[in-house]
N, C-alpha and C positions, 0 to 999 in steps of 0.2 A: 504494500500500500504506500502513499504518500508519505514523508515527510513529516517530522515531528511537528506538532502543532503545538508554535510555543505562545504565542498570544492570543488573547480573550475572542480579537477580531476571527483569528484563523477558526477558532473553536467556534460562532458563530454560526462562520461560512457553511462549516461540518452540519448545524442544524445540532447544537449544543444548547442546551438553554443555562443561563448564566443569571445568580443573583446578586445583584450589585451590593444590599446589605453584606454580604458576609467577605466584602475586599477592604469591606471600615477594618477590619479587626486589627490589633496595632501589629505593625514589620515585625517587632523584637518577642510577641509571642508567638505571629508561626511560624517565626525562624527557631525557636525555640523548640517548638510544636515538631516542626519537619525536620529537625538537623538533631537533636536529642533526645526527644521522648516517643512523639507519633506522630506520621505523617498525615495531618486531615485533609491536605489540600482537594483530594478527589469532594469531599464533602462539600468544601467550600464554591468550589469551582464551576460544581452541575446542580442544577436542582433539580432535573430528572434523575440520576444517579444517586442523587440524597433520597427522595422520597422513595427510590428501588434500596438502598441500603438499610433505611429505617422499618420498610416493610417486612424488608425479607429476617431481619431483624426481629422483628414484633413472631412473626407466624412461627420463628427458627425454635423458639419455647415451646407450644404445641406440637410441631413436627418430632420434638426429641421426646416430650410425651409420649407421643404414640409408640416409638422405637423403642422403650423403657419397657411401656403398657402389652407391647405383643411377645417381646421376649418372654416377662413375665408370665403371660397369660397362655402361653404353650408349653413353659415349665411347670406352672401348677396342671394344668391338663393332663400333662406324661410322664414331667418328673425325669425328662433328659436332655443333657446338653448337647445329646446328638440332634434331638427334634428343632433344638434353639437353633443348631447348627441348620438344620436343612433350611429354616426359614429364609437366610441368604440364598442358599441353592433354587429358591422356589424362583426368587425374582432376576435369576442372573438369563435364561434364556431374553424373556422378555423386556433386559435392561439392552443388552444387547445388539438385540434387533429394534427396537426402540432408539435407542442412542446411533447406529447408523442410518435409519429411514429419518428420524428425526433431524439429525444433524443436514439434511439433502434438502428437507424442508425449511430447514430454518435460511440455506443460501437460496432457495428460490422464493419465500413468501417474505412478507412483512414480517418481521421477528416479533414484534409486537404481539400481532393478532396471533401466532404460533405458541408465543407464552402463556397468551391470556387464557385459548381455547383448551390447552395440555393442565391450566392450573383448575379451569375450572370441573375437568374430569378428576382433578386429586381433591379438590375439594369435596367431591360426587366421595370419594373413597373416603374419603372423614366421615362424611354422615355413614356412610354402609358400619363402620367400625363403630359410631356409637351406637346404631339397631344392635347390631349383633351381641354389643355389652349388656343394654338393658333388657333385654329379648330373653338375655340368657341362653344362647345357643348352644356353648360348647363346643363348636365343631374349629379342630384344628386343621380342616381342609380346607374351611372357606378363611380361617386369619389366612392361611398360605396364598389363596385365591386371591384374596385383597392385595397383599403383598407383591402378588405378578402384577395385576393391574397396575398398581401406583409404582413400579419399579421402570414400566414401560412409559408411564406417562409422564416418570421424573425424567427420563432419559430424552424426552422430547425438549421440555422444561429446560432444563439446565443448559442445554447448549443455546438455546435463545437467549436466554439470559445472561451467559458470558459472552455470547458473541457480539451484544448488541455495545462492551463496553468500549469498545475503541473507538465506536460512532457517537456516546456520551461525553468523551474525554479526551484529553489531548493523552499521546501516547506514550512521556514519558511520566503522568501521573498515574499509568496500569499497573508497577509494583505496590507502591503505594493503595491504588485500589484492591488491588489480588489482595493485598496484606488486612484493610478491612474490610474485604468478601469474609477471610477464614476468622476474622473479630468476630461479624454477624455471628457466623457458625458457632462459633465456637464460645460465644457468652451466651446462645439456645442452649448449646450441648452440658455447658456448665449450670443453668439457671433450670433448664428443662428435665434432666435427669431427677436432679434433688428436688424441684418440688415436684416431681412425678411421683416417686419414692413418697413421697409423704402425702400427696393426694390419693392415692393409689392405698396404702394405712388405712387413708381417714375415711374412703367411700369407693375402694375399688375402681376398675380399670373402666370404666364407664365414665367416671367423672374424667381422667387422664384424656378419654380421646373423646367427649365435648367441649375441653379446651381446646384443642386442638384446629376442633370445627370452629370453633367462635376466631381463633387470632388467626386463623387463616385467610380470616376476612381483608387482613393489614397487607397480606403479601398483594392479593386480587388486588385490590384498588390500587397499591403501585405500580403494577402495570398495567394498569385501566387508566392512567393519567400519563402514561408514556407519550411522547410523540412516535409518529409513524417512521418507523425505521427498514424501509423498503428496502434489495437490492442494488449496490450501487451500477450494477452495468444492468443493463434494459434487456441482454440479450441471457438472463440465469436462464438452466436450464431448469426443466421439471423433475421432481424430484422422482427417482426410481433406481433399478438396477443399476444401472448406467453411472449414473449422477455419485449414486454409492460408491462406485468401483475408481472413478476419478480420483475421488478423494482419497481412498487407498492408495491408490499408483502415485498420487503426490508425496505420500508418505514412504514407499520404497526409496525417493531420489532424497529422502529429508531424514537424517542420519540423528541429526542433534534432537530431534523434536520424537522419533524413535525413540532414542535412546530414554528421553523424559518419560515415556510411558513405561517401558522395559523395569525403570529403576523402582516406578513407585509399584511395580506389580511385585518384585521383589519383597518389599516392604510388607504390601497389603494383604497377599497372598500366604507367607508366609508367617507373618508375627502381627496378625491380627486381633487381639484376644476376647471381642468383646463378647462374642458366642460361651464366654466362659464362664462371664461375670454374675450369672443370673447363682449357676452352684454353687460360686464362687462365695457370694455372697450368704447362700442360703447357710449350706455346708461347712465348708472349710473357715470360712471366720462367722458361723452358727446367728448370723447376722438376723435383718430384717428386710423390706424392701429400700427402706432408707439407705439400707448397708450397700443394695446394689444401686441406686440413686449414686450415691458415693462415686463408688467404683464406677460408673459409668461417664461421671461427671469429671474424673481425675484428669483424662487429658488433656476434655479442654479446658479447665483449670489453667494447665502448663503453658497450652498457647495462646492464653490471652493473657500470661504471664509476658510471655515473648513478644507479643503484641505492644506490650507497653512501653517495651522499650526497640520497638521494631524501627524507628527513624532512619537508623544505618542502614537500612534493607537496600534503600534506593539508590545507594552510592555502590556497593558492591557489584559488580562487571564483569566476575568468575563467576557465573550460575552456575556451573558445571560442577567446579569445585564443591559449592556451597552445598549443594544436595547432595553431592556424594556424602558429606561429612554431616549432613543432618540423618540420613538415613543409618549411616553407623551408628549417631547415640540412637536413633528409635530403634534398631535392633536390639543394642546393648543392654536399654531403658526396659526393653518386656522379656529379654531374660532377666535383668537382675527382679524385677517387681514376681517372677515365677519362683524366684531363689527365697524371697523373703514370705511366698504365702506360706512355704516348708515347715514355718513355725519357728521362725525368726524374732527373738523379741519385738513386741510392737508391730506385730507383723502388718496389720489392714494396713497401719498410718507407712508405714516405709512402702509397702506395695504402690497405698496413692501416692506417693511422694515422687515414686519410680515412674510410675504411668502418666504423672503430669509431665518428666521431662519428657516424654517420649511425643506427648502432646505439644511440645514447645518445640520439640525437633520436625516437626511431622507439618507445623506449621509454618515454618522457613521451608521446607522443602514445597510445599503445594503452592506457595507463593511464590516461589523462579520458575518453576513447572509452570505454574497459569500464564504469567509473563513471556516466557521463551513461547509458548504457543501463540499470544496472544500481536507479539511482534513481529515473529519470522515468518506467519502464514500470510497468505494472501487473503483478505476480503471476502474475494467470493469463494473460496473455500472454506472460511475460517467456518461456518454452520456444521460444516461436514469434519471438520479436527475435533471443534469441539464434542461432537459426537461420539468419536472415538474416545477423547476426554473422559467421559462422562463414564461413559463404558470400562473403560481400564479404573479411571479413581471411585467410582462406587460398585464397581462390577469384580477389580478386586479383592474388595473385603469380604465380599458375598461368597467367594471362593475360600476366602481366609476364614470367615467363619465354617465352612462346612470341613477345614482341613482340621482348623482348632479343633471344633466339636468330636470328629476321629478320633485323634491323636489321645483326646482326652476318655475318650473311649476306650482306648488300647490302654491310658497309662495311667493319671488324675491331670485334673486341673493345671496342677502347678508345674508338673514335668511339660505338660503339653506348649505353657508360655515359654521354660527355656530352653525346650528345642526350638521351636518357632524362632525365636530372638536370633538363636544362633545360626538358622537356616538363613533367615534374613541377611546375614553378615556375609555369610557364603557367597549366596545366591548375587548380591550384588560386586560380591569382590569380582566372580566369574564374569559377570557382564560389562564391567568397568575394563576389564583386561581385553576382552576382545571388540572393544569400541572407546579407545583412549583418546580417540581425537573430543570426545562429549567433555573432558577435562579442561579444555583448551578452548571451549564454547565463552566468548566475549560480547556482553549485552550495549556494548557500544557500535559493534557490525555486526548486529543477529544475522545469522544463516540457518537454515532448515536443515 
């Protein structure tokens, strides 16, 4: 694409919308703000991009509800972390083919109307999830059901939604945004889990996903107040077979942007633990839901620890490097936290302690990843990366839980996080060695 867009006017031109209150703010706090503690400028800068940050924001509380709420509500059901496990399995075909038909759609339509129409069928899947609470069903085919649907229709979702940021923003404010894309996430994942855990206590998984449904409302309207963010060339093609397979073959000739997905699959796939957390909690530290609230909440804990002081983010130009060395402490980080459930003095608190860095590691890393994608792709491809995106970084975990849930089957809980860890470590050393030029990846001349 074009040329860094360094002023207000060029942002503008783009079809950016800009708030003039928030350029009063004094020089020496958002130099402050950007060079020290956290970068807001993407905040300042858009107010379409604010009102989609504060959204996605508001609904990200609910959405970890639910993820809390079905874990749970399949381990009381069966009573195994292999079933917790399958629940990823359920959703990974339809994340999948979801995330590349999606992706094809999102370079051929209005990204807009693509986000709106994919949220308002996940919204359709909140309401099914609180019937099924209050209803009393019991059936762990239809959580798994639910599951596929909203995995397919996240996979739509999501790549609209990041593709649309480089047409909200100038482009070297996309670290900085990537950085509070995973804030959003990650103060849901932190806020969302713990009161899940305690609403879930207080009136069961019913109350957990009518929350859900209600702050879901915050996401819909910020992208119902989007501007129309069409195709920039007149000539997209229609989405299909074809249009899919382009965007692959762009990716056989794009080495560094490869190699970004390879690493986090490394990561996700293998030292995932969150399939664990539910026994983890119940069993081995003889907990309560609060206890897996907790544990579920640890890592993003960590990454909005890193968050806080993520301002350096935007200056670093070795992405390559940088992920490499965030993905070693997050393997590190879920072996040592499987060393100390063994019965470690203090064991829960060193466990979250362990899984918040992994969280702080894991949030540097999705942040040069979104970036390197977000710079190096072309425009009318980016619908179609993002896609694959979406598919490798939540289609990972969904693998990673059903590996976890095995392993833990084969062995317990604890052994099962530090093998993962250490698989982790492996897995990417090997990958790093047979694609070292990804080391050498400089975000001052992105290449694909």
């Amino acid at each position: 694409m074009g040329s860094v867009w360094s002023r207000a006017g060029d942002a503008r031109a783009r079809g950016v919308v800009l708030d003039s209150r928030w350029h009063d703010l004094p020089v020496t706090f958002v130099t402050r703000v950007g060079r020290v503690v956290t970068d807001i400028r993407p905040l300042r800068e858009s107010a379409a991009y604010r009102r989609l940050w504060f959204g996605q924001t508001v609904s990200q509380f609910g959405q970890q509800m639910t993820t809390i709420a079905i874990a749970y509500q399949v381990y009381v059901l069966t009573h195994s972390s292999f079933a917790v496990g399958l629940v990823g399995l359920c959703g990974l075909l339809p994340l999948v083919l979801g995330g590349l038909y999606g992706g094809a759609l999102v370079d051929a339509y209005d990204r807009r109307l693509v986000a709106l129409w994919s949220a308002a069928g996940l919204w359709i899947c909140s309401g099914v999830l609180v019937a099924q609470a209050y209803l009393d069903v019991r059936s762990v085919g239809l959580l798994y059901g639910v599951v596929a649907v909203q995995s397919a229709l996240f996979a739509v979702n999501n790549p609209a939604r990041s593709a649309m940021l480089p047409r909200l923003l100038p482009l070297h404010l996309l670290p900085a945004a990537n950085a509070l894309g995973m804030a959003s996430f990650n103060l849901g994942f932190t806020i969302g889990p713990l009161l899940g855990g305690v609403i879930i206590a207080w009136h069961g998984v019913e109350a957990a996903y009518t929350f859900d449904a209600v702050t879901f409302a915050a996401a819909f309207y910020s992208v119902l107040r989007l501007p129309s963010i069409p195709p920039l060339t007149a000539a997209a093609k229609a989405p299909g077979l074809r249009s899919v397979v382009e965007g692959l073959r762009f990716l056989k000739s794009a080495p560094n942007l490869r190699m970004t997905f390879f690493v986090d699959l490394c990561a996700m796939v293998f030292a995932q633990p969150r399939a664990l957390f539910p026994a983890l909690a119940l069993t081995v530290y003889a907990g309560s839901p609060s206890t897996l609230g907790l544990l579920q909440a640890a890592p993003a804990i960590g990454s909005l620890v890193a968050f806080s002081v993520s301002g350096p983010i935007g200056r670093v130009n070795r992405h390559g490097v940088a992920i490499v060395v965030a993905i070693i402490i997050y393997g590190a980080s879920v072996s040592a936290a499987g060393f100390a459930a063994l019965g470690l003095p203090g064991a829960l608190w060193l466990g979250v302690t362990f899984l918040a860095f992994s969280g702080a590691a894991d949030m540097v890393s999705s942040a040069y990843r979104s970036t390197m994608l977000q710079t190096a792709a072309p425009d009318e491809l980016r619908g179609r990366l993002q896609g694959v995106f979406t598919v490798v970084v939540a289609g990972g975990p969904r693998l990673g839980d059903f590996l976890a849930g095995s392993l833990a089957a084969a062995t317990n809980e604890e052994v099962a996080m530090i093998i993962g860890g250490a698989l982790c470590i492996a897995a990417l050393a090997v990958t790093v060695t047979l694609q070292r030029r990804f080391l050498a990846y400089d975000a001052r001349v992105p290449t694909a």
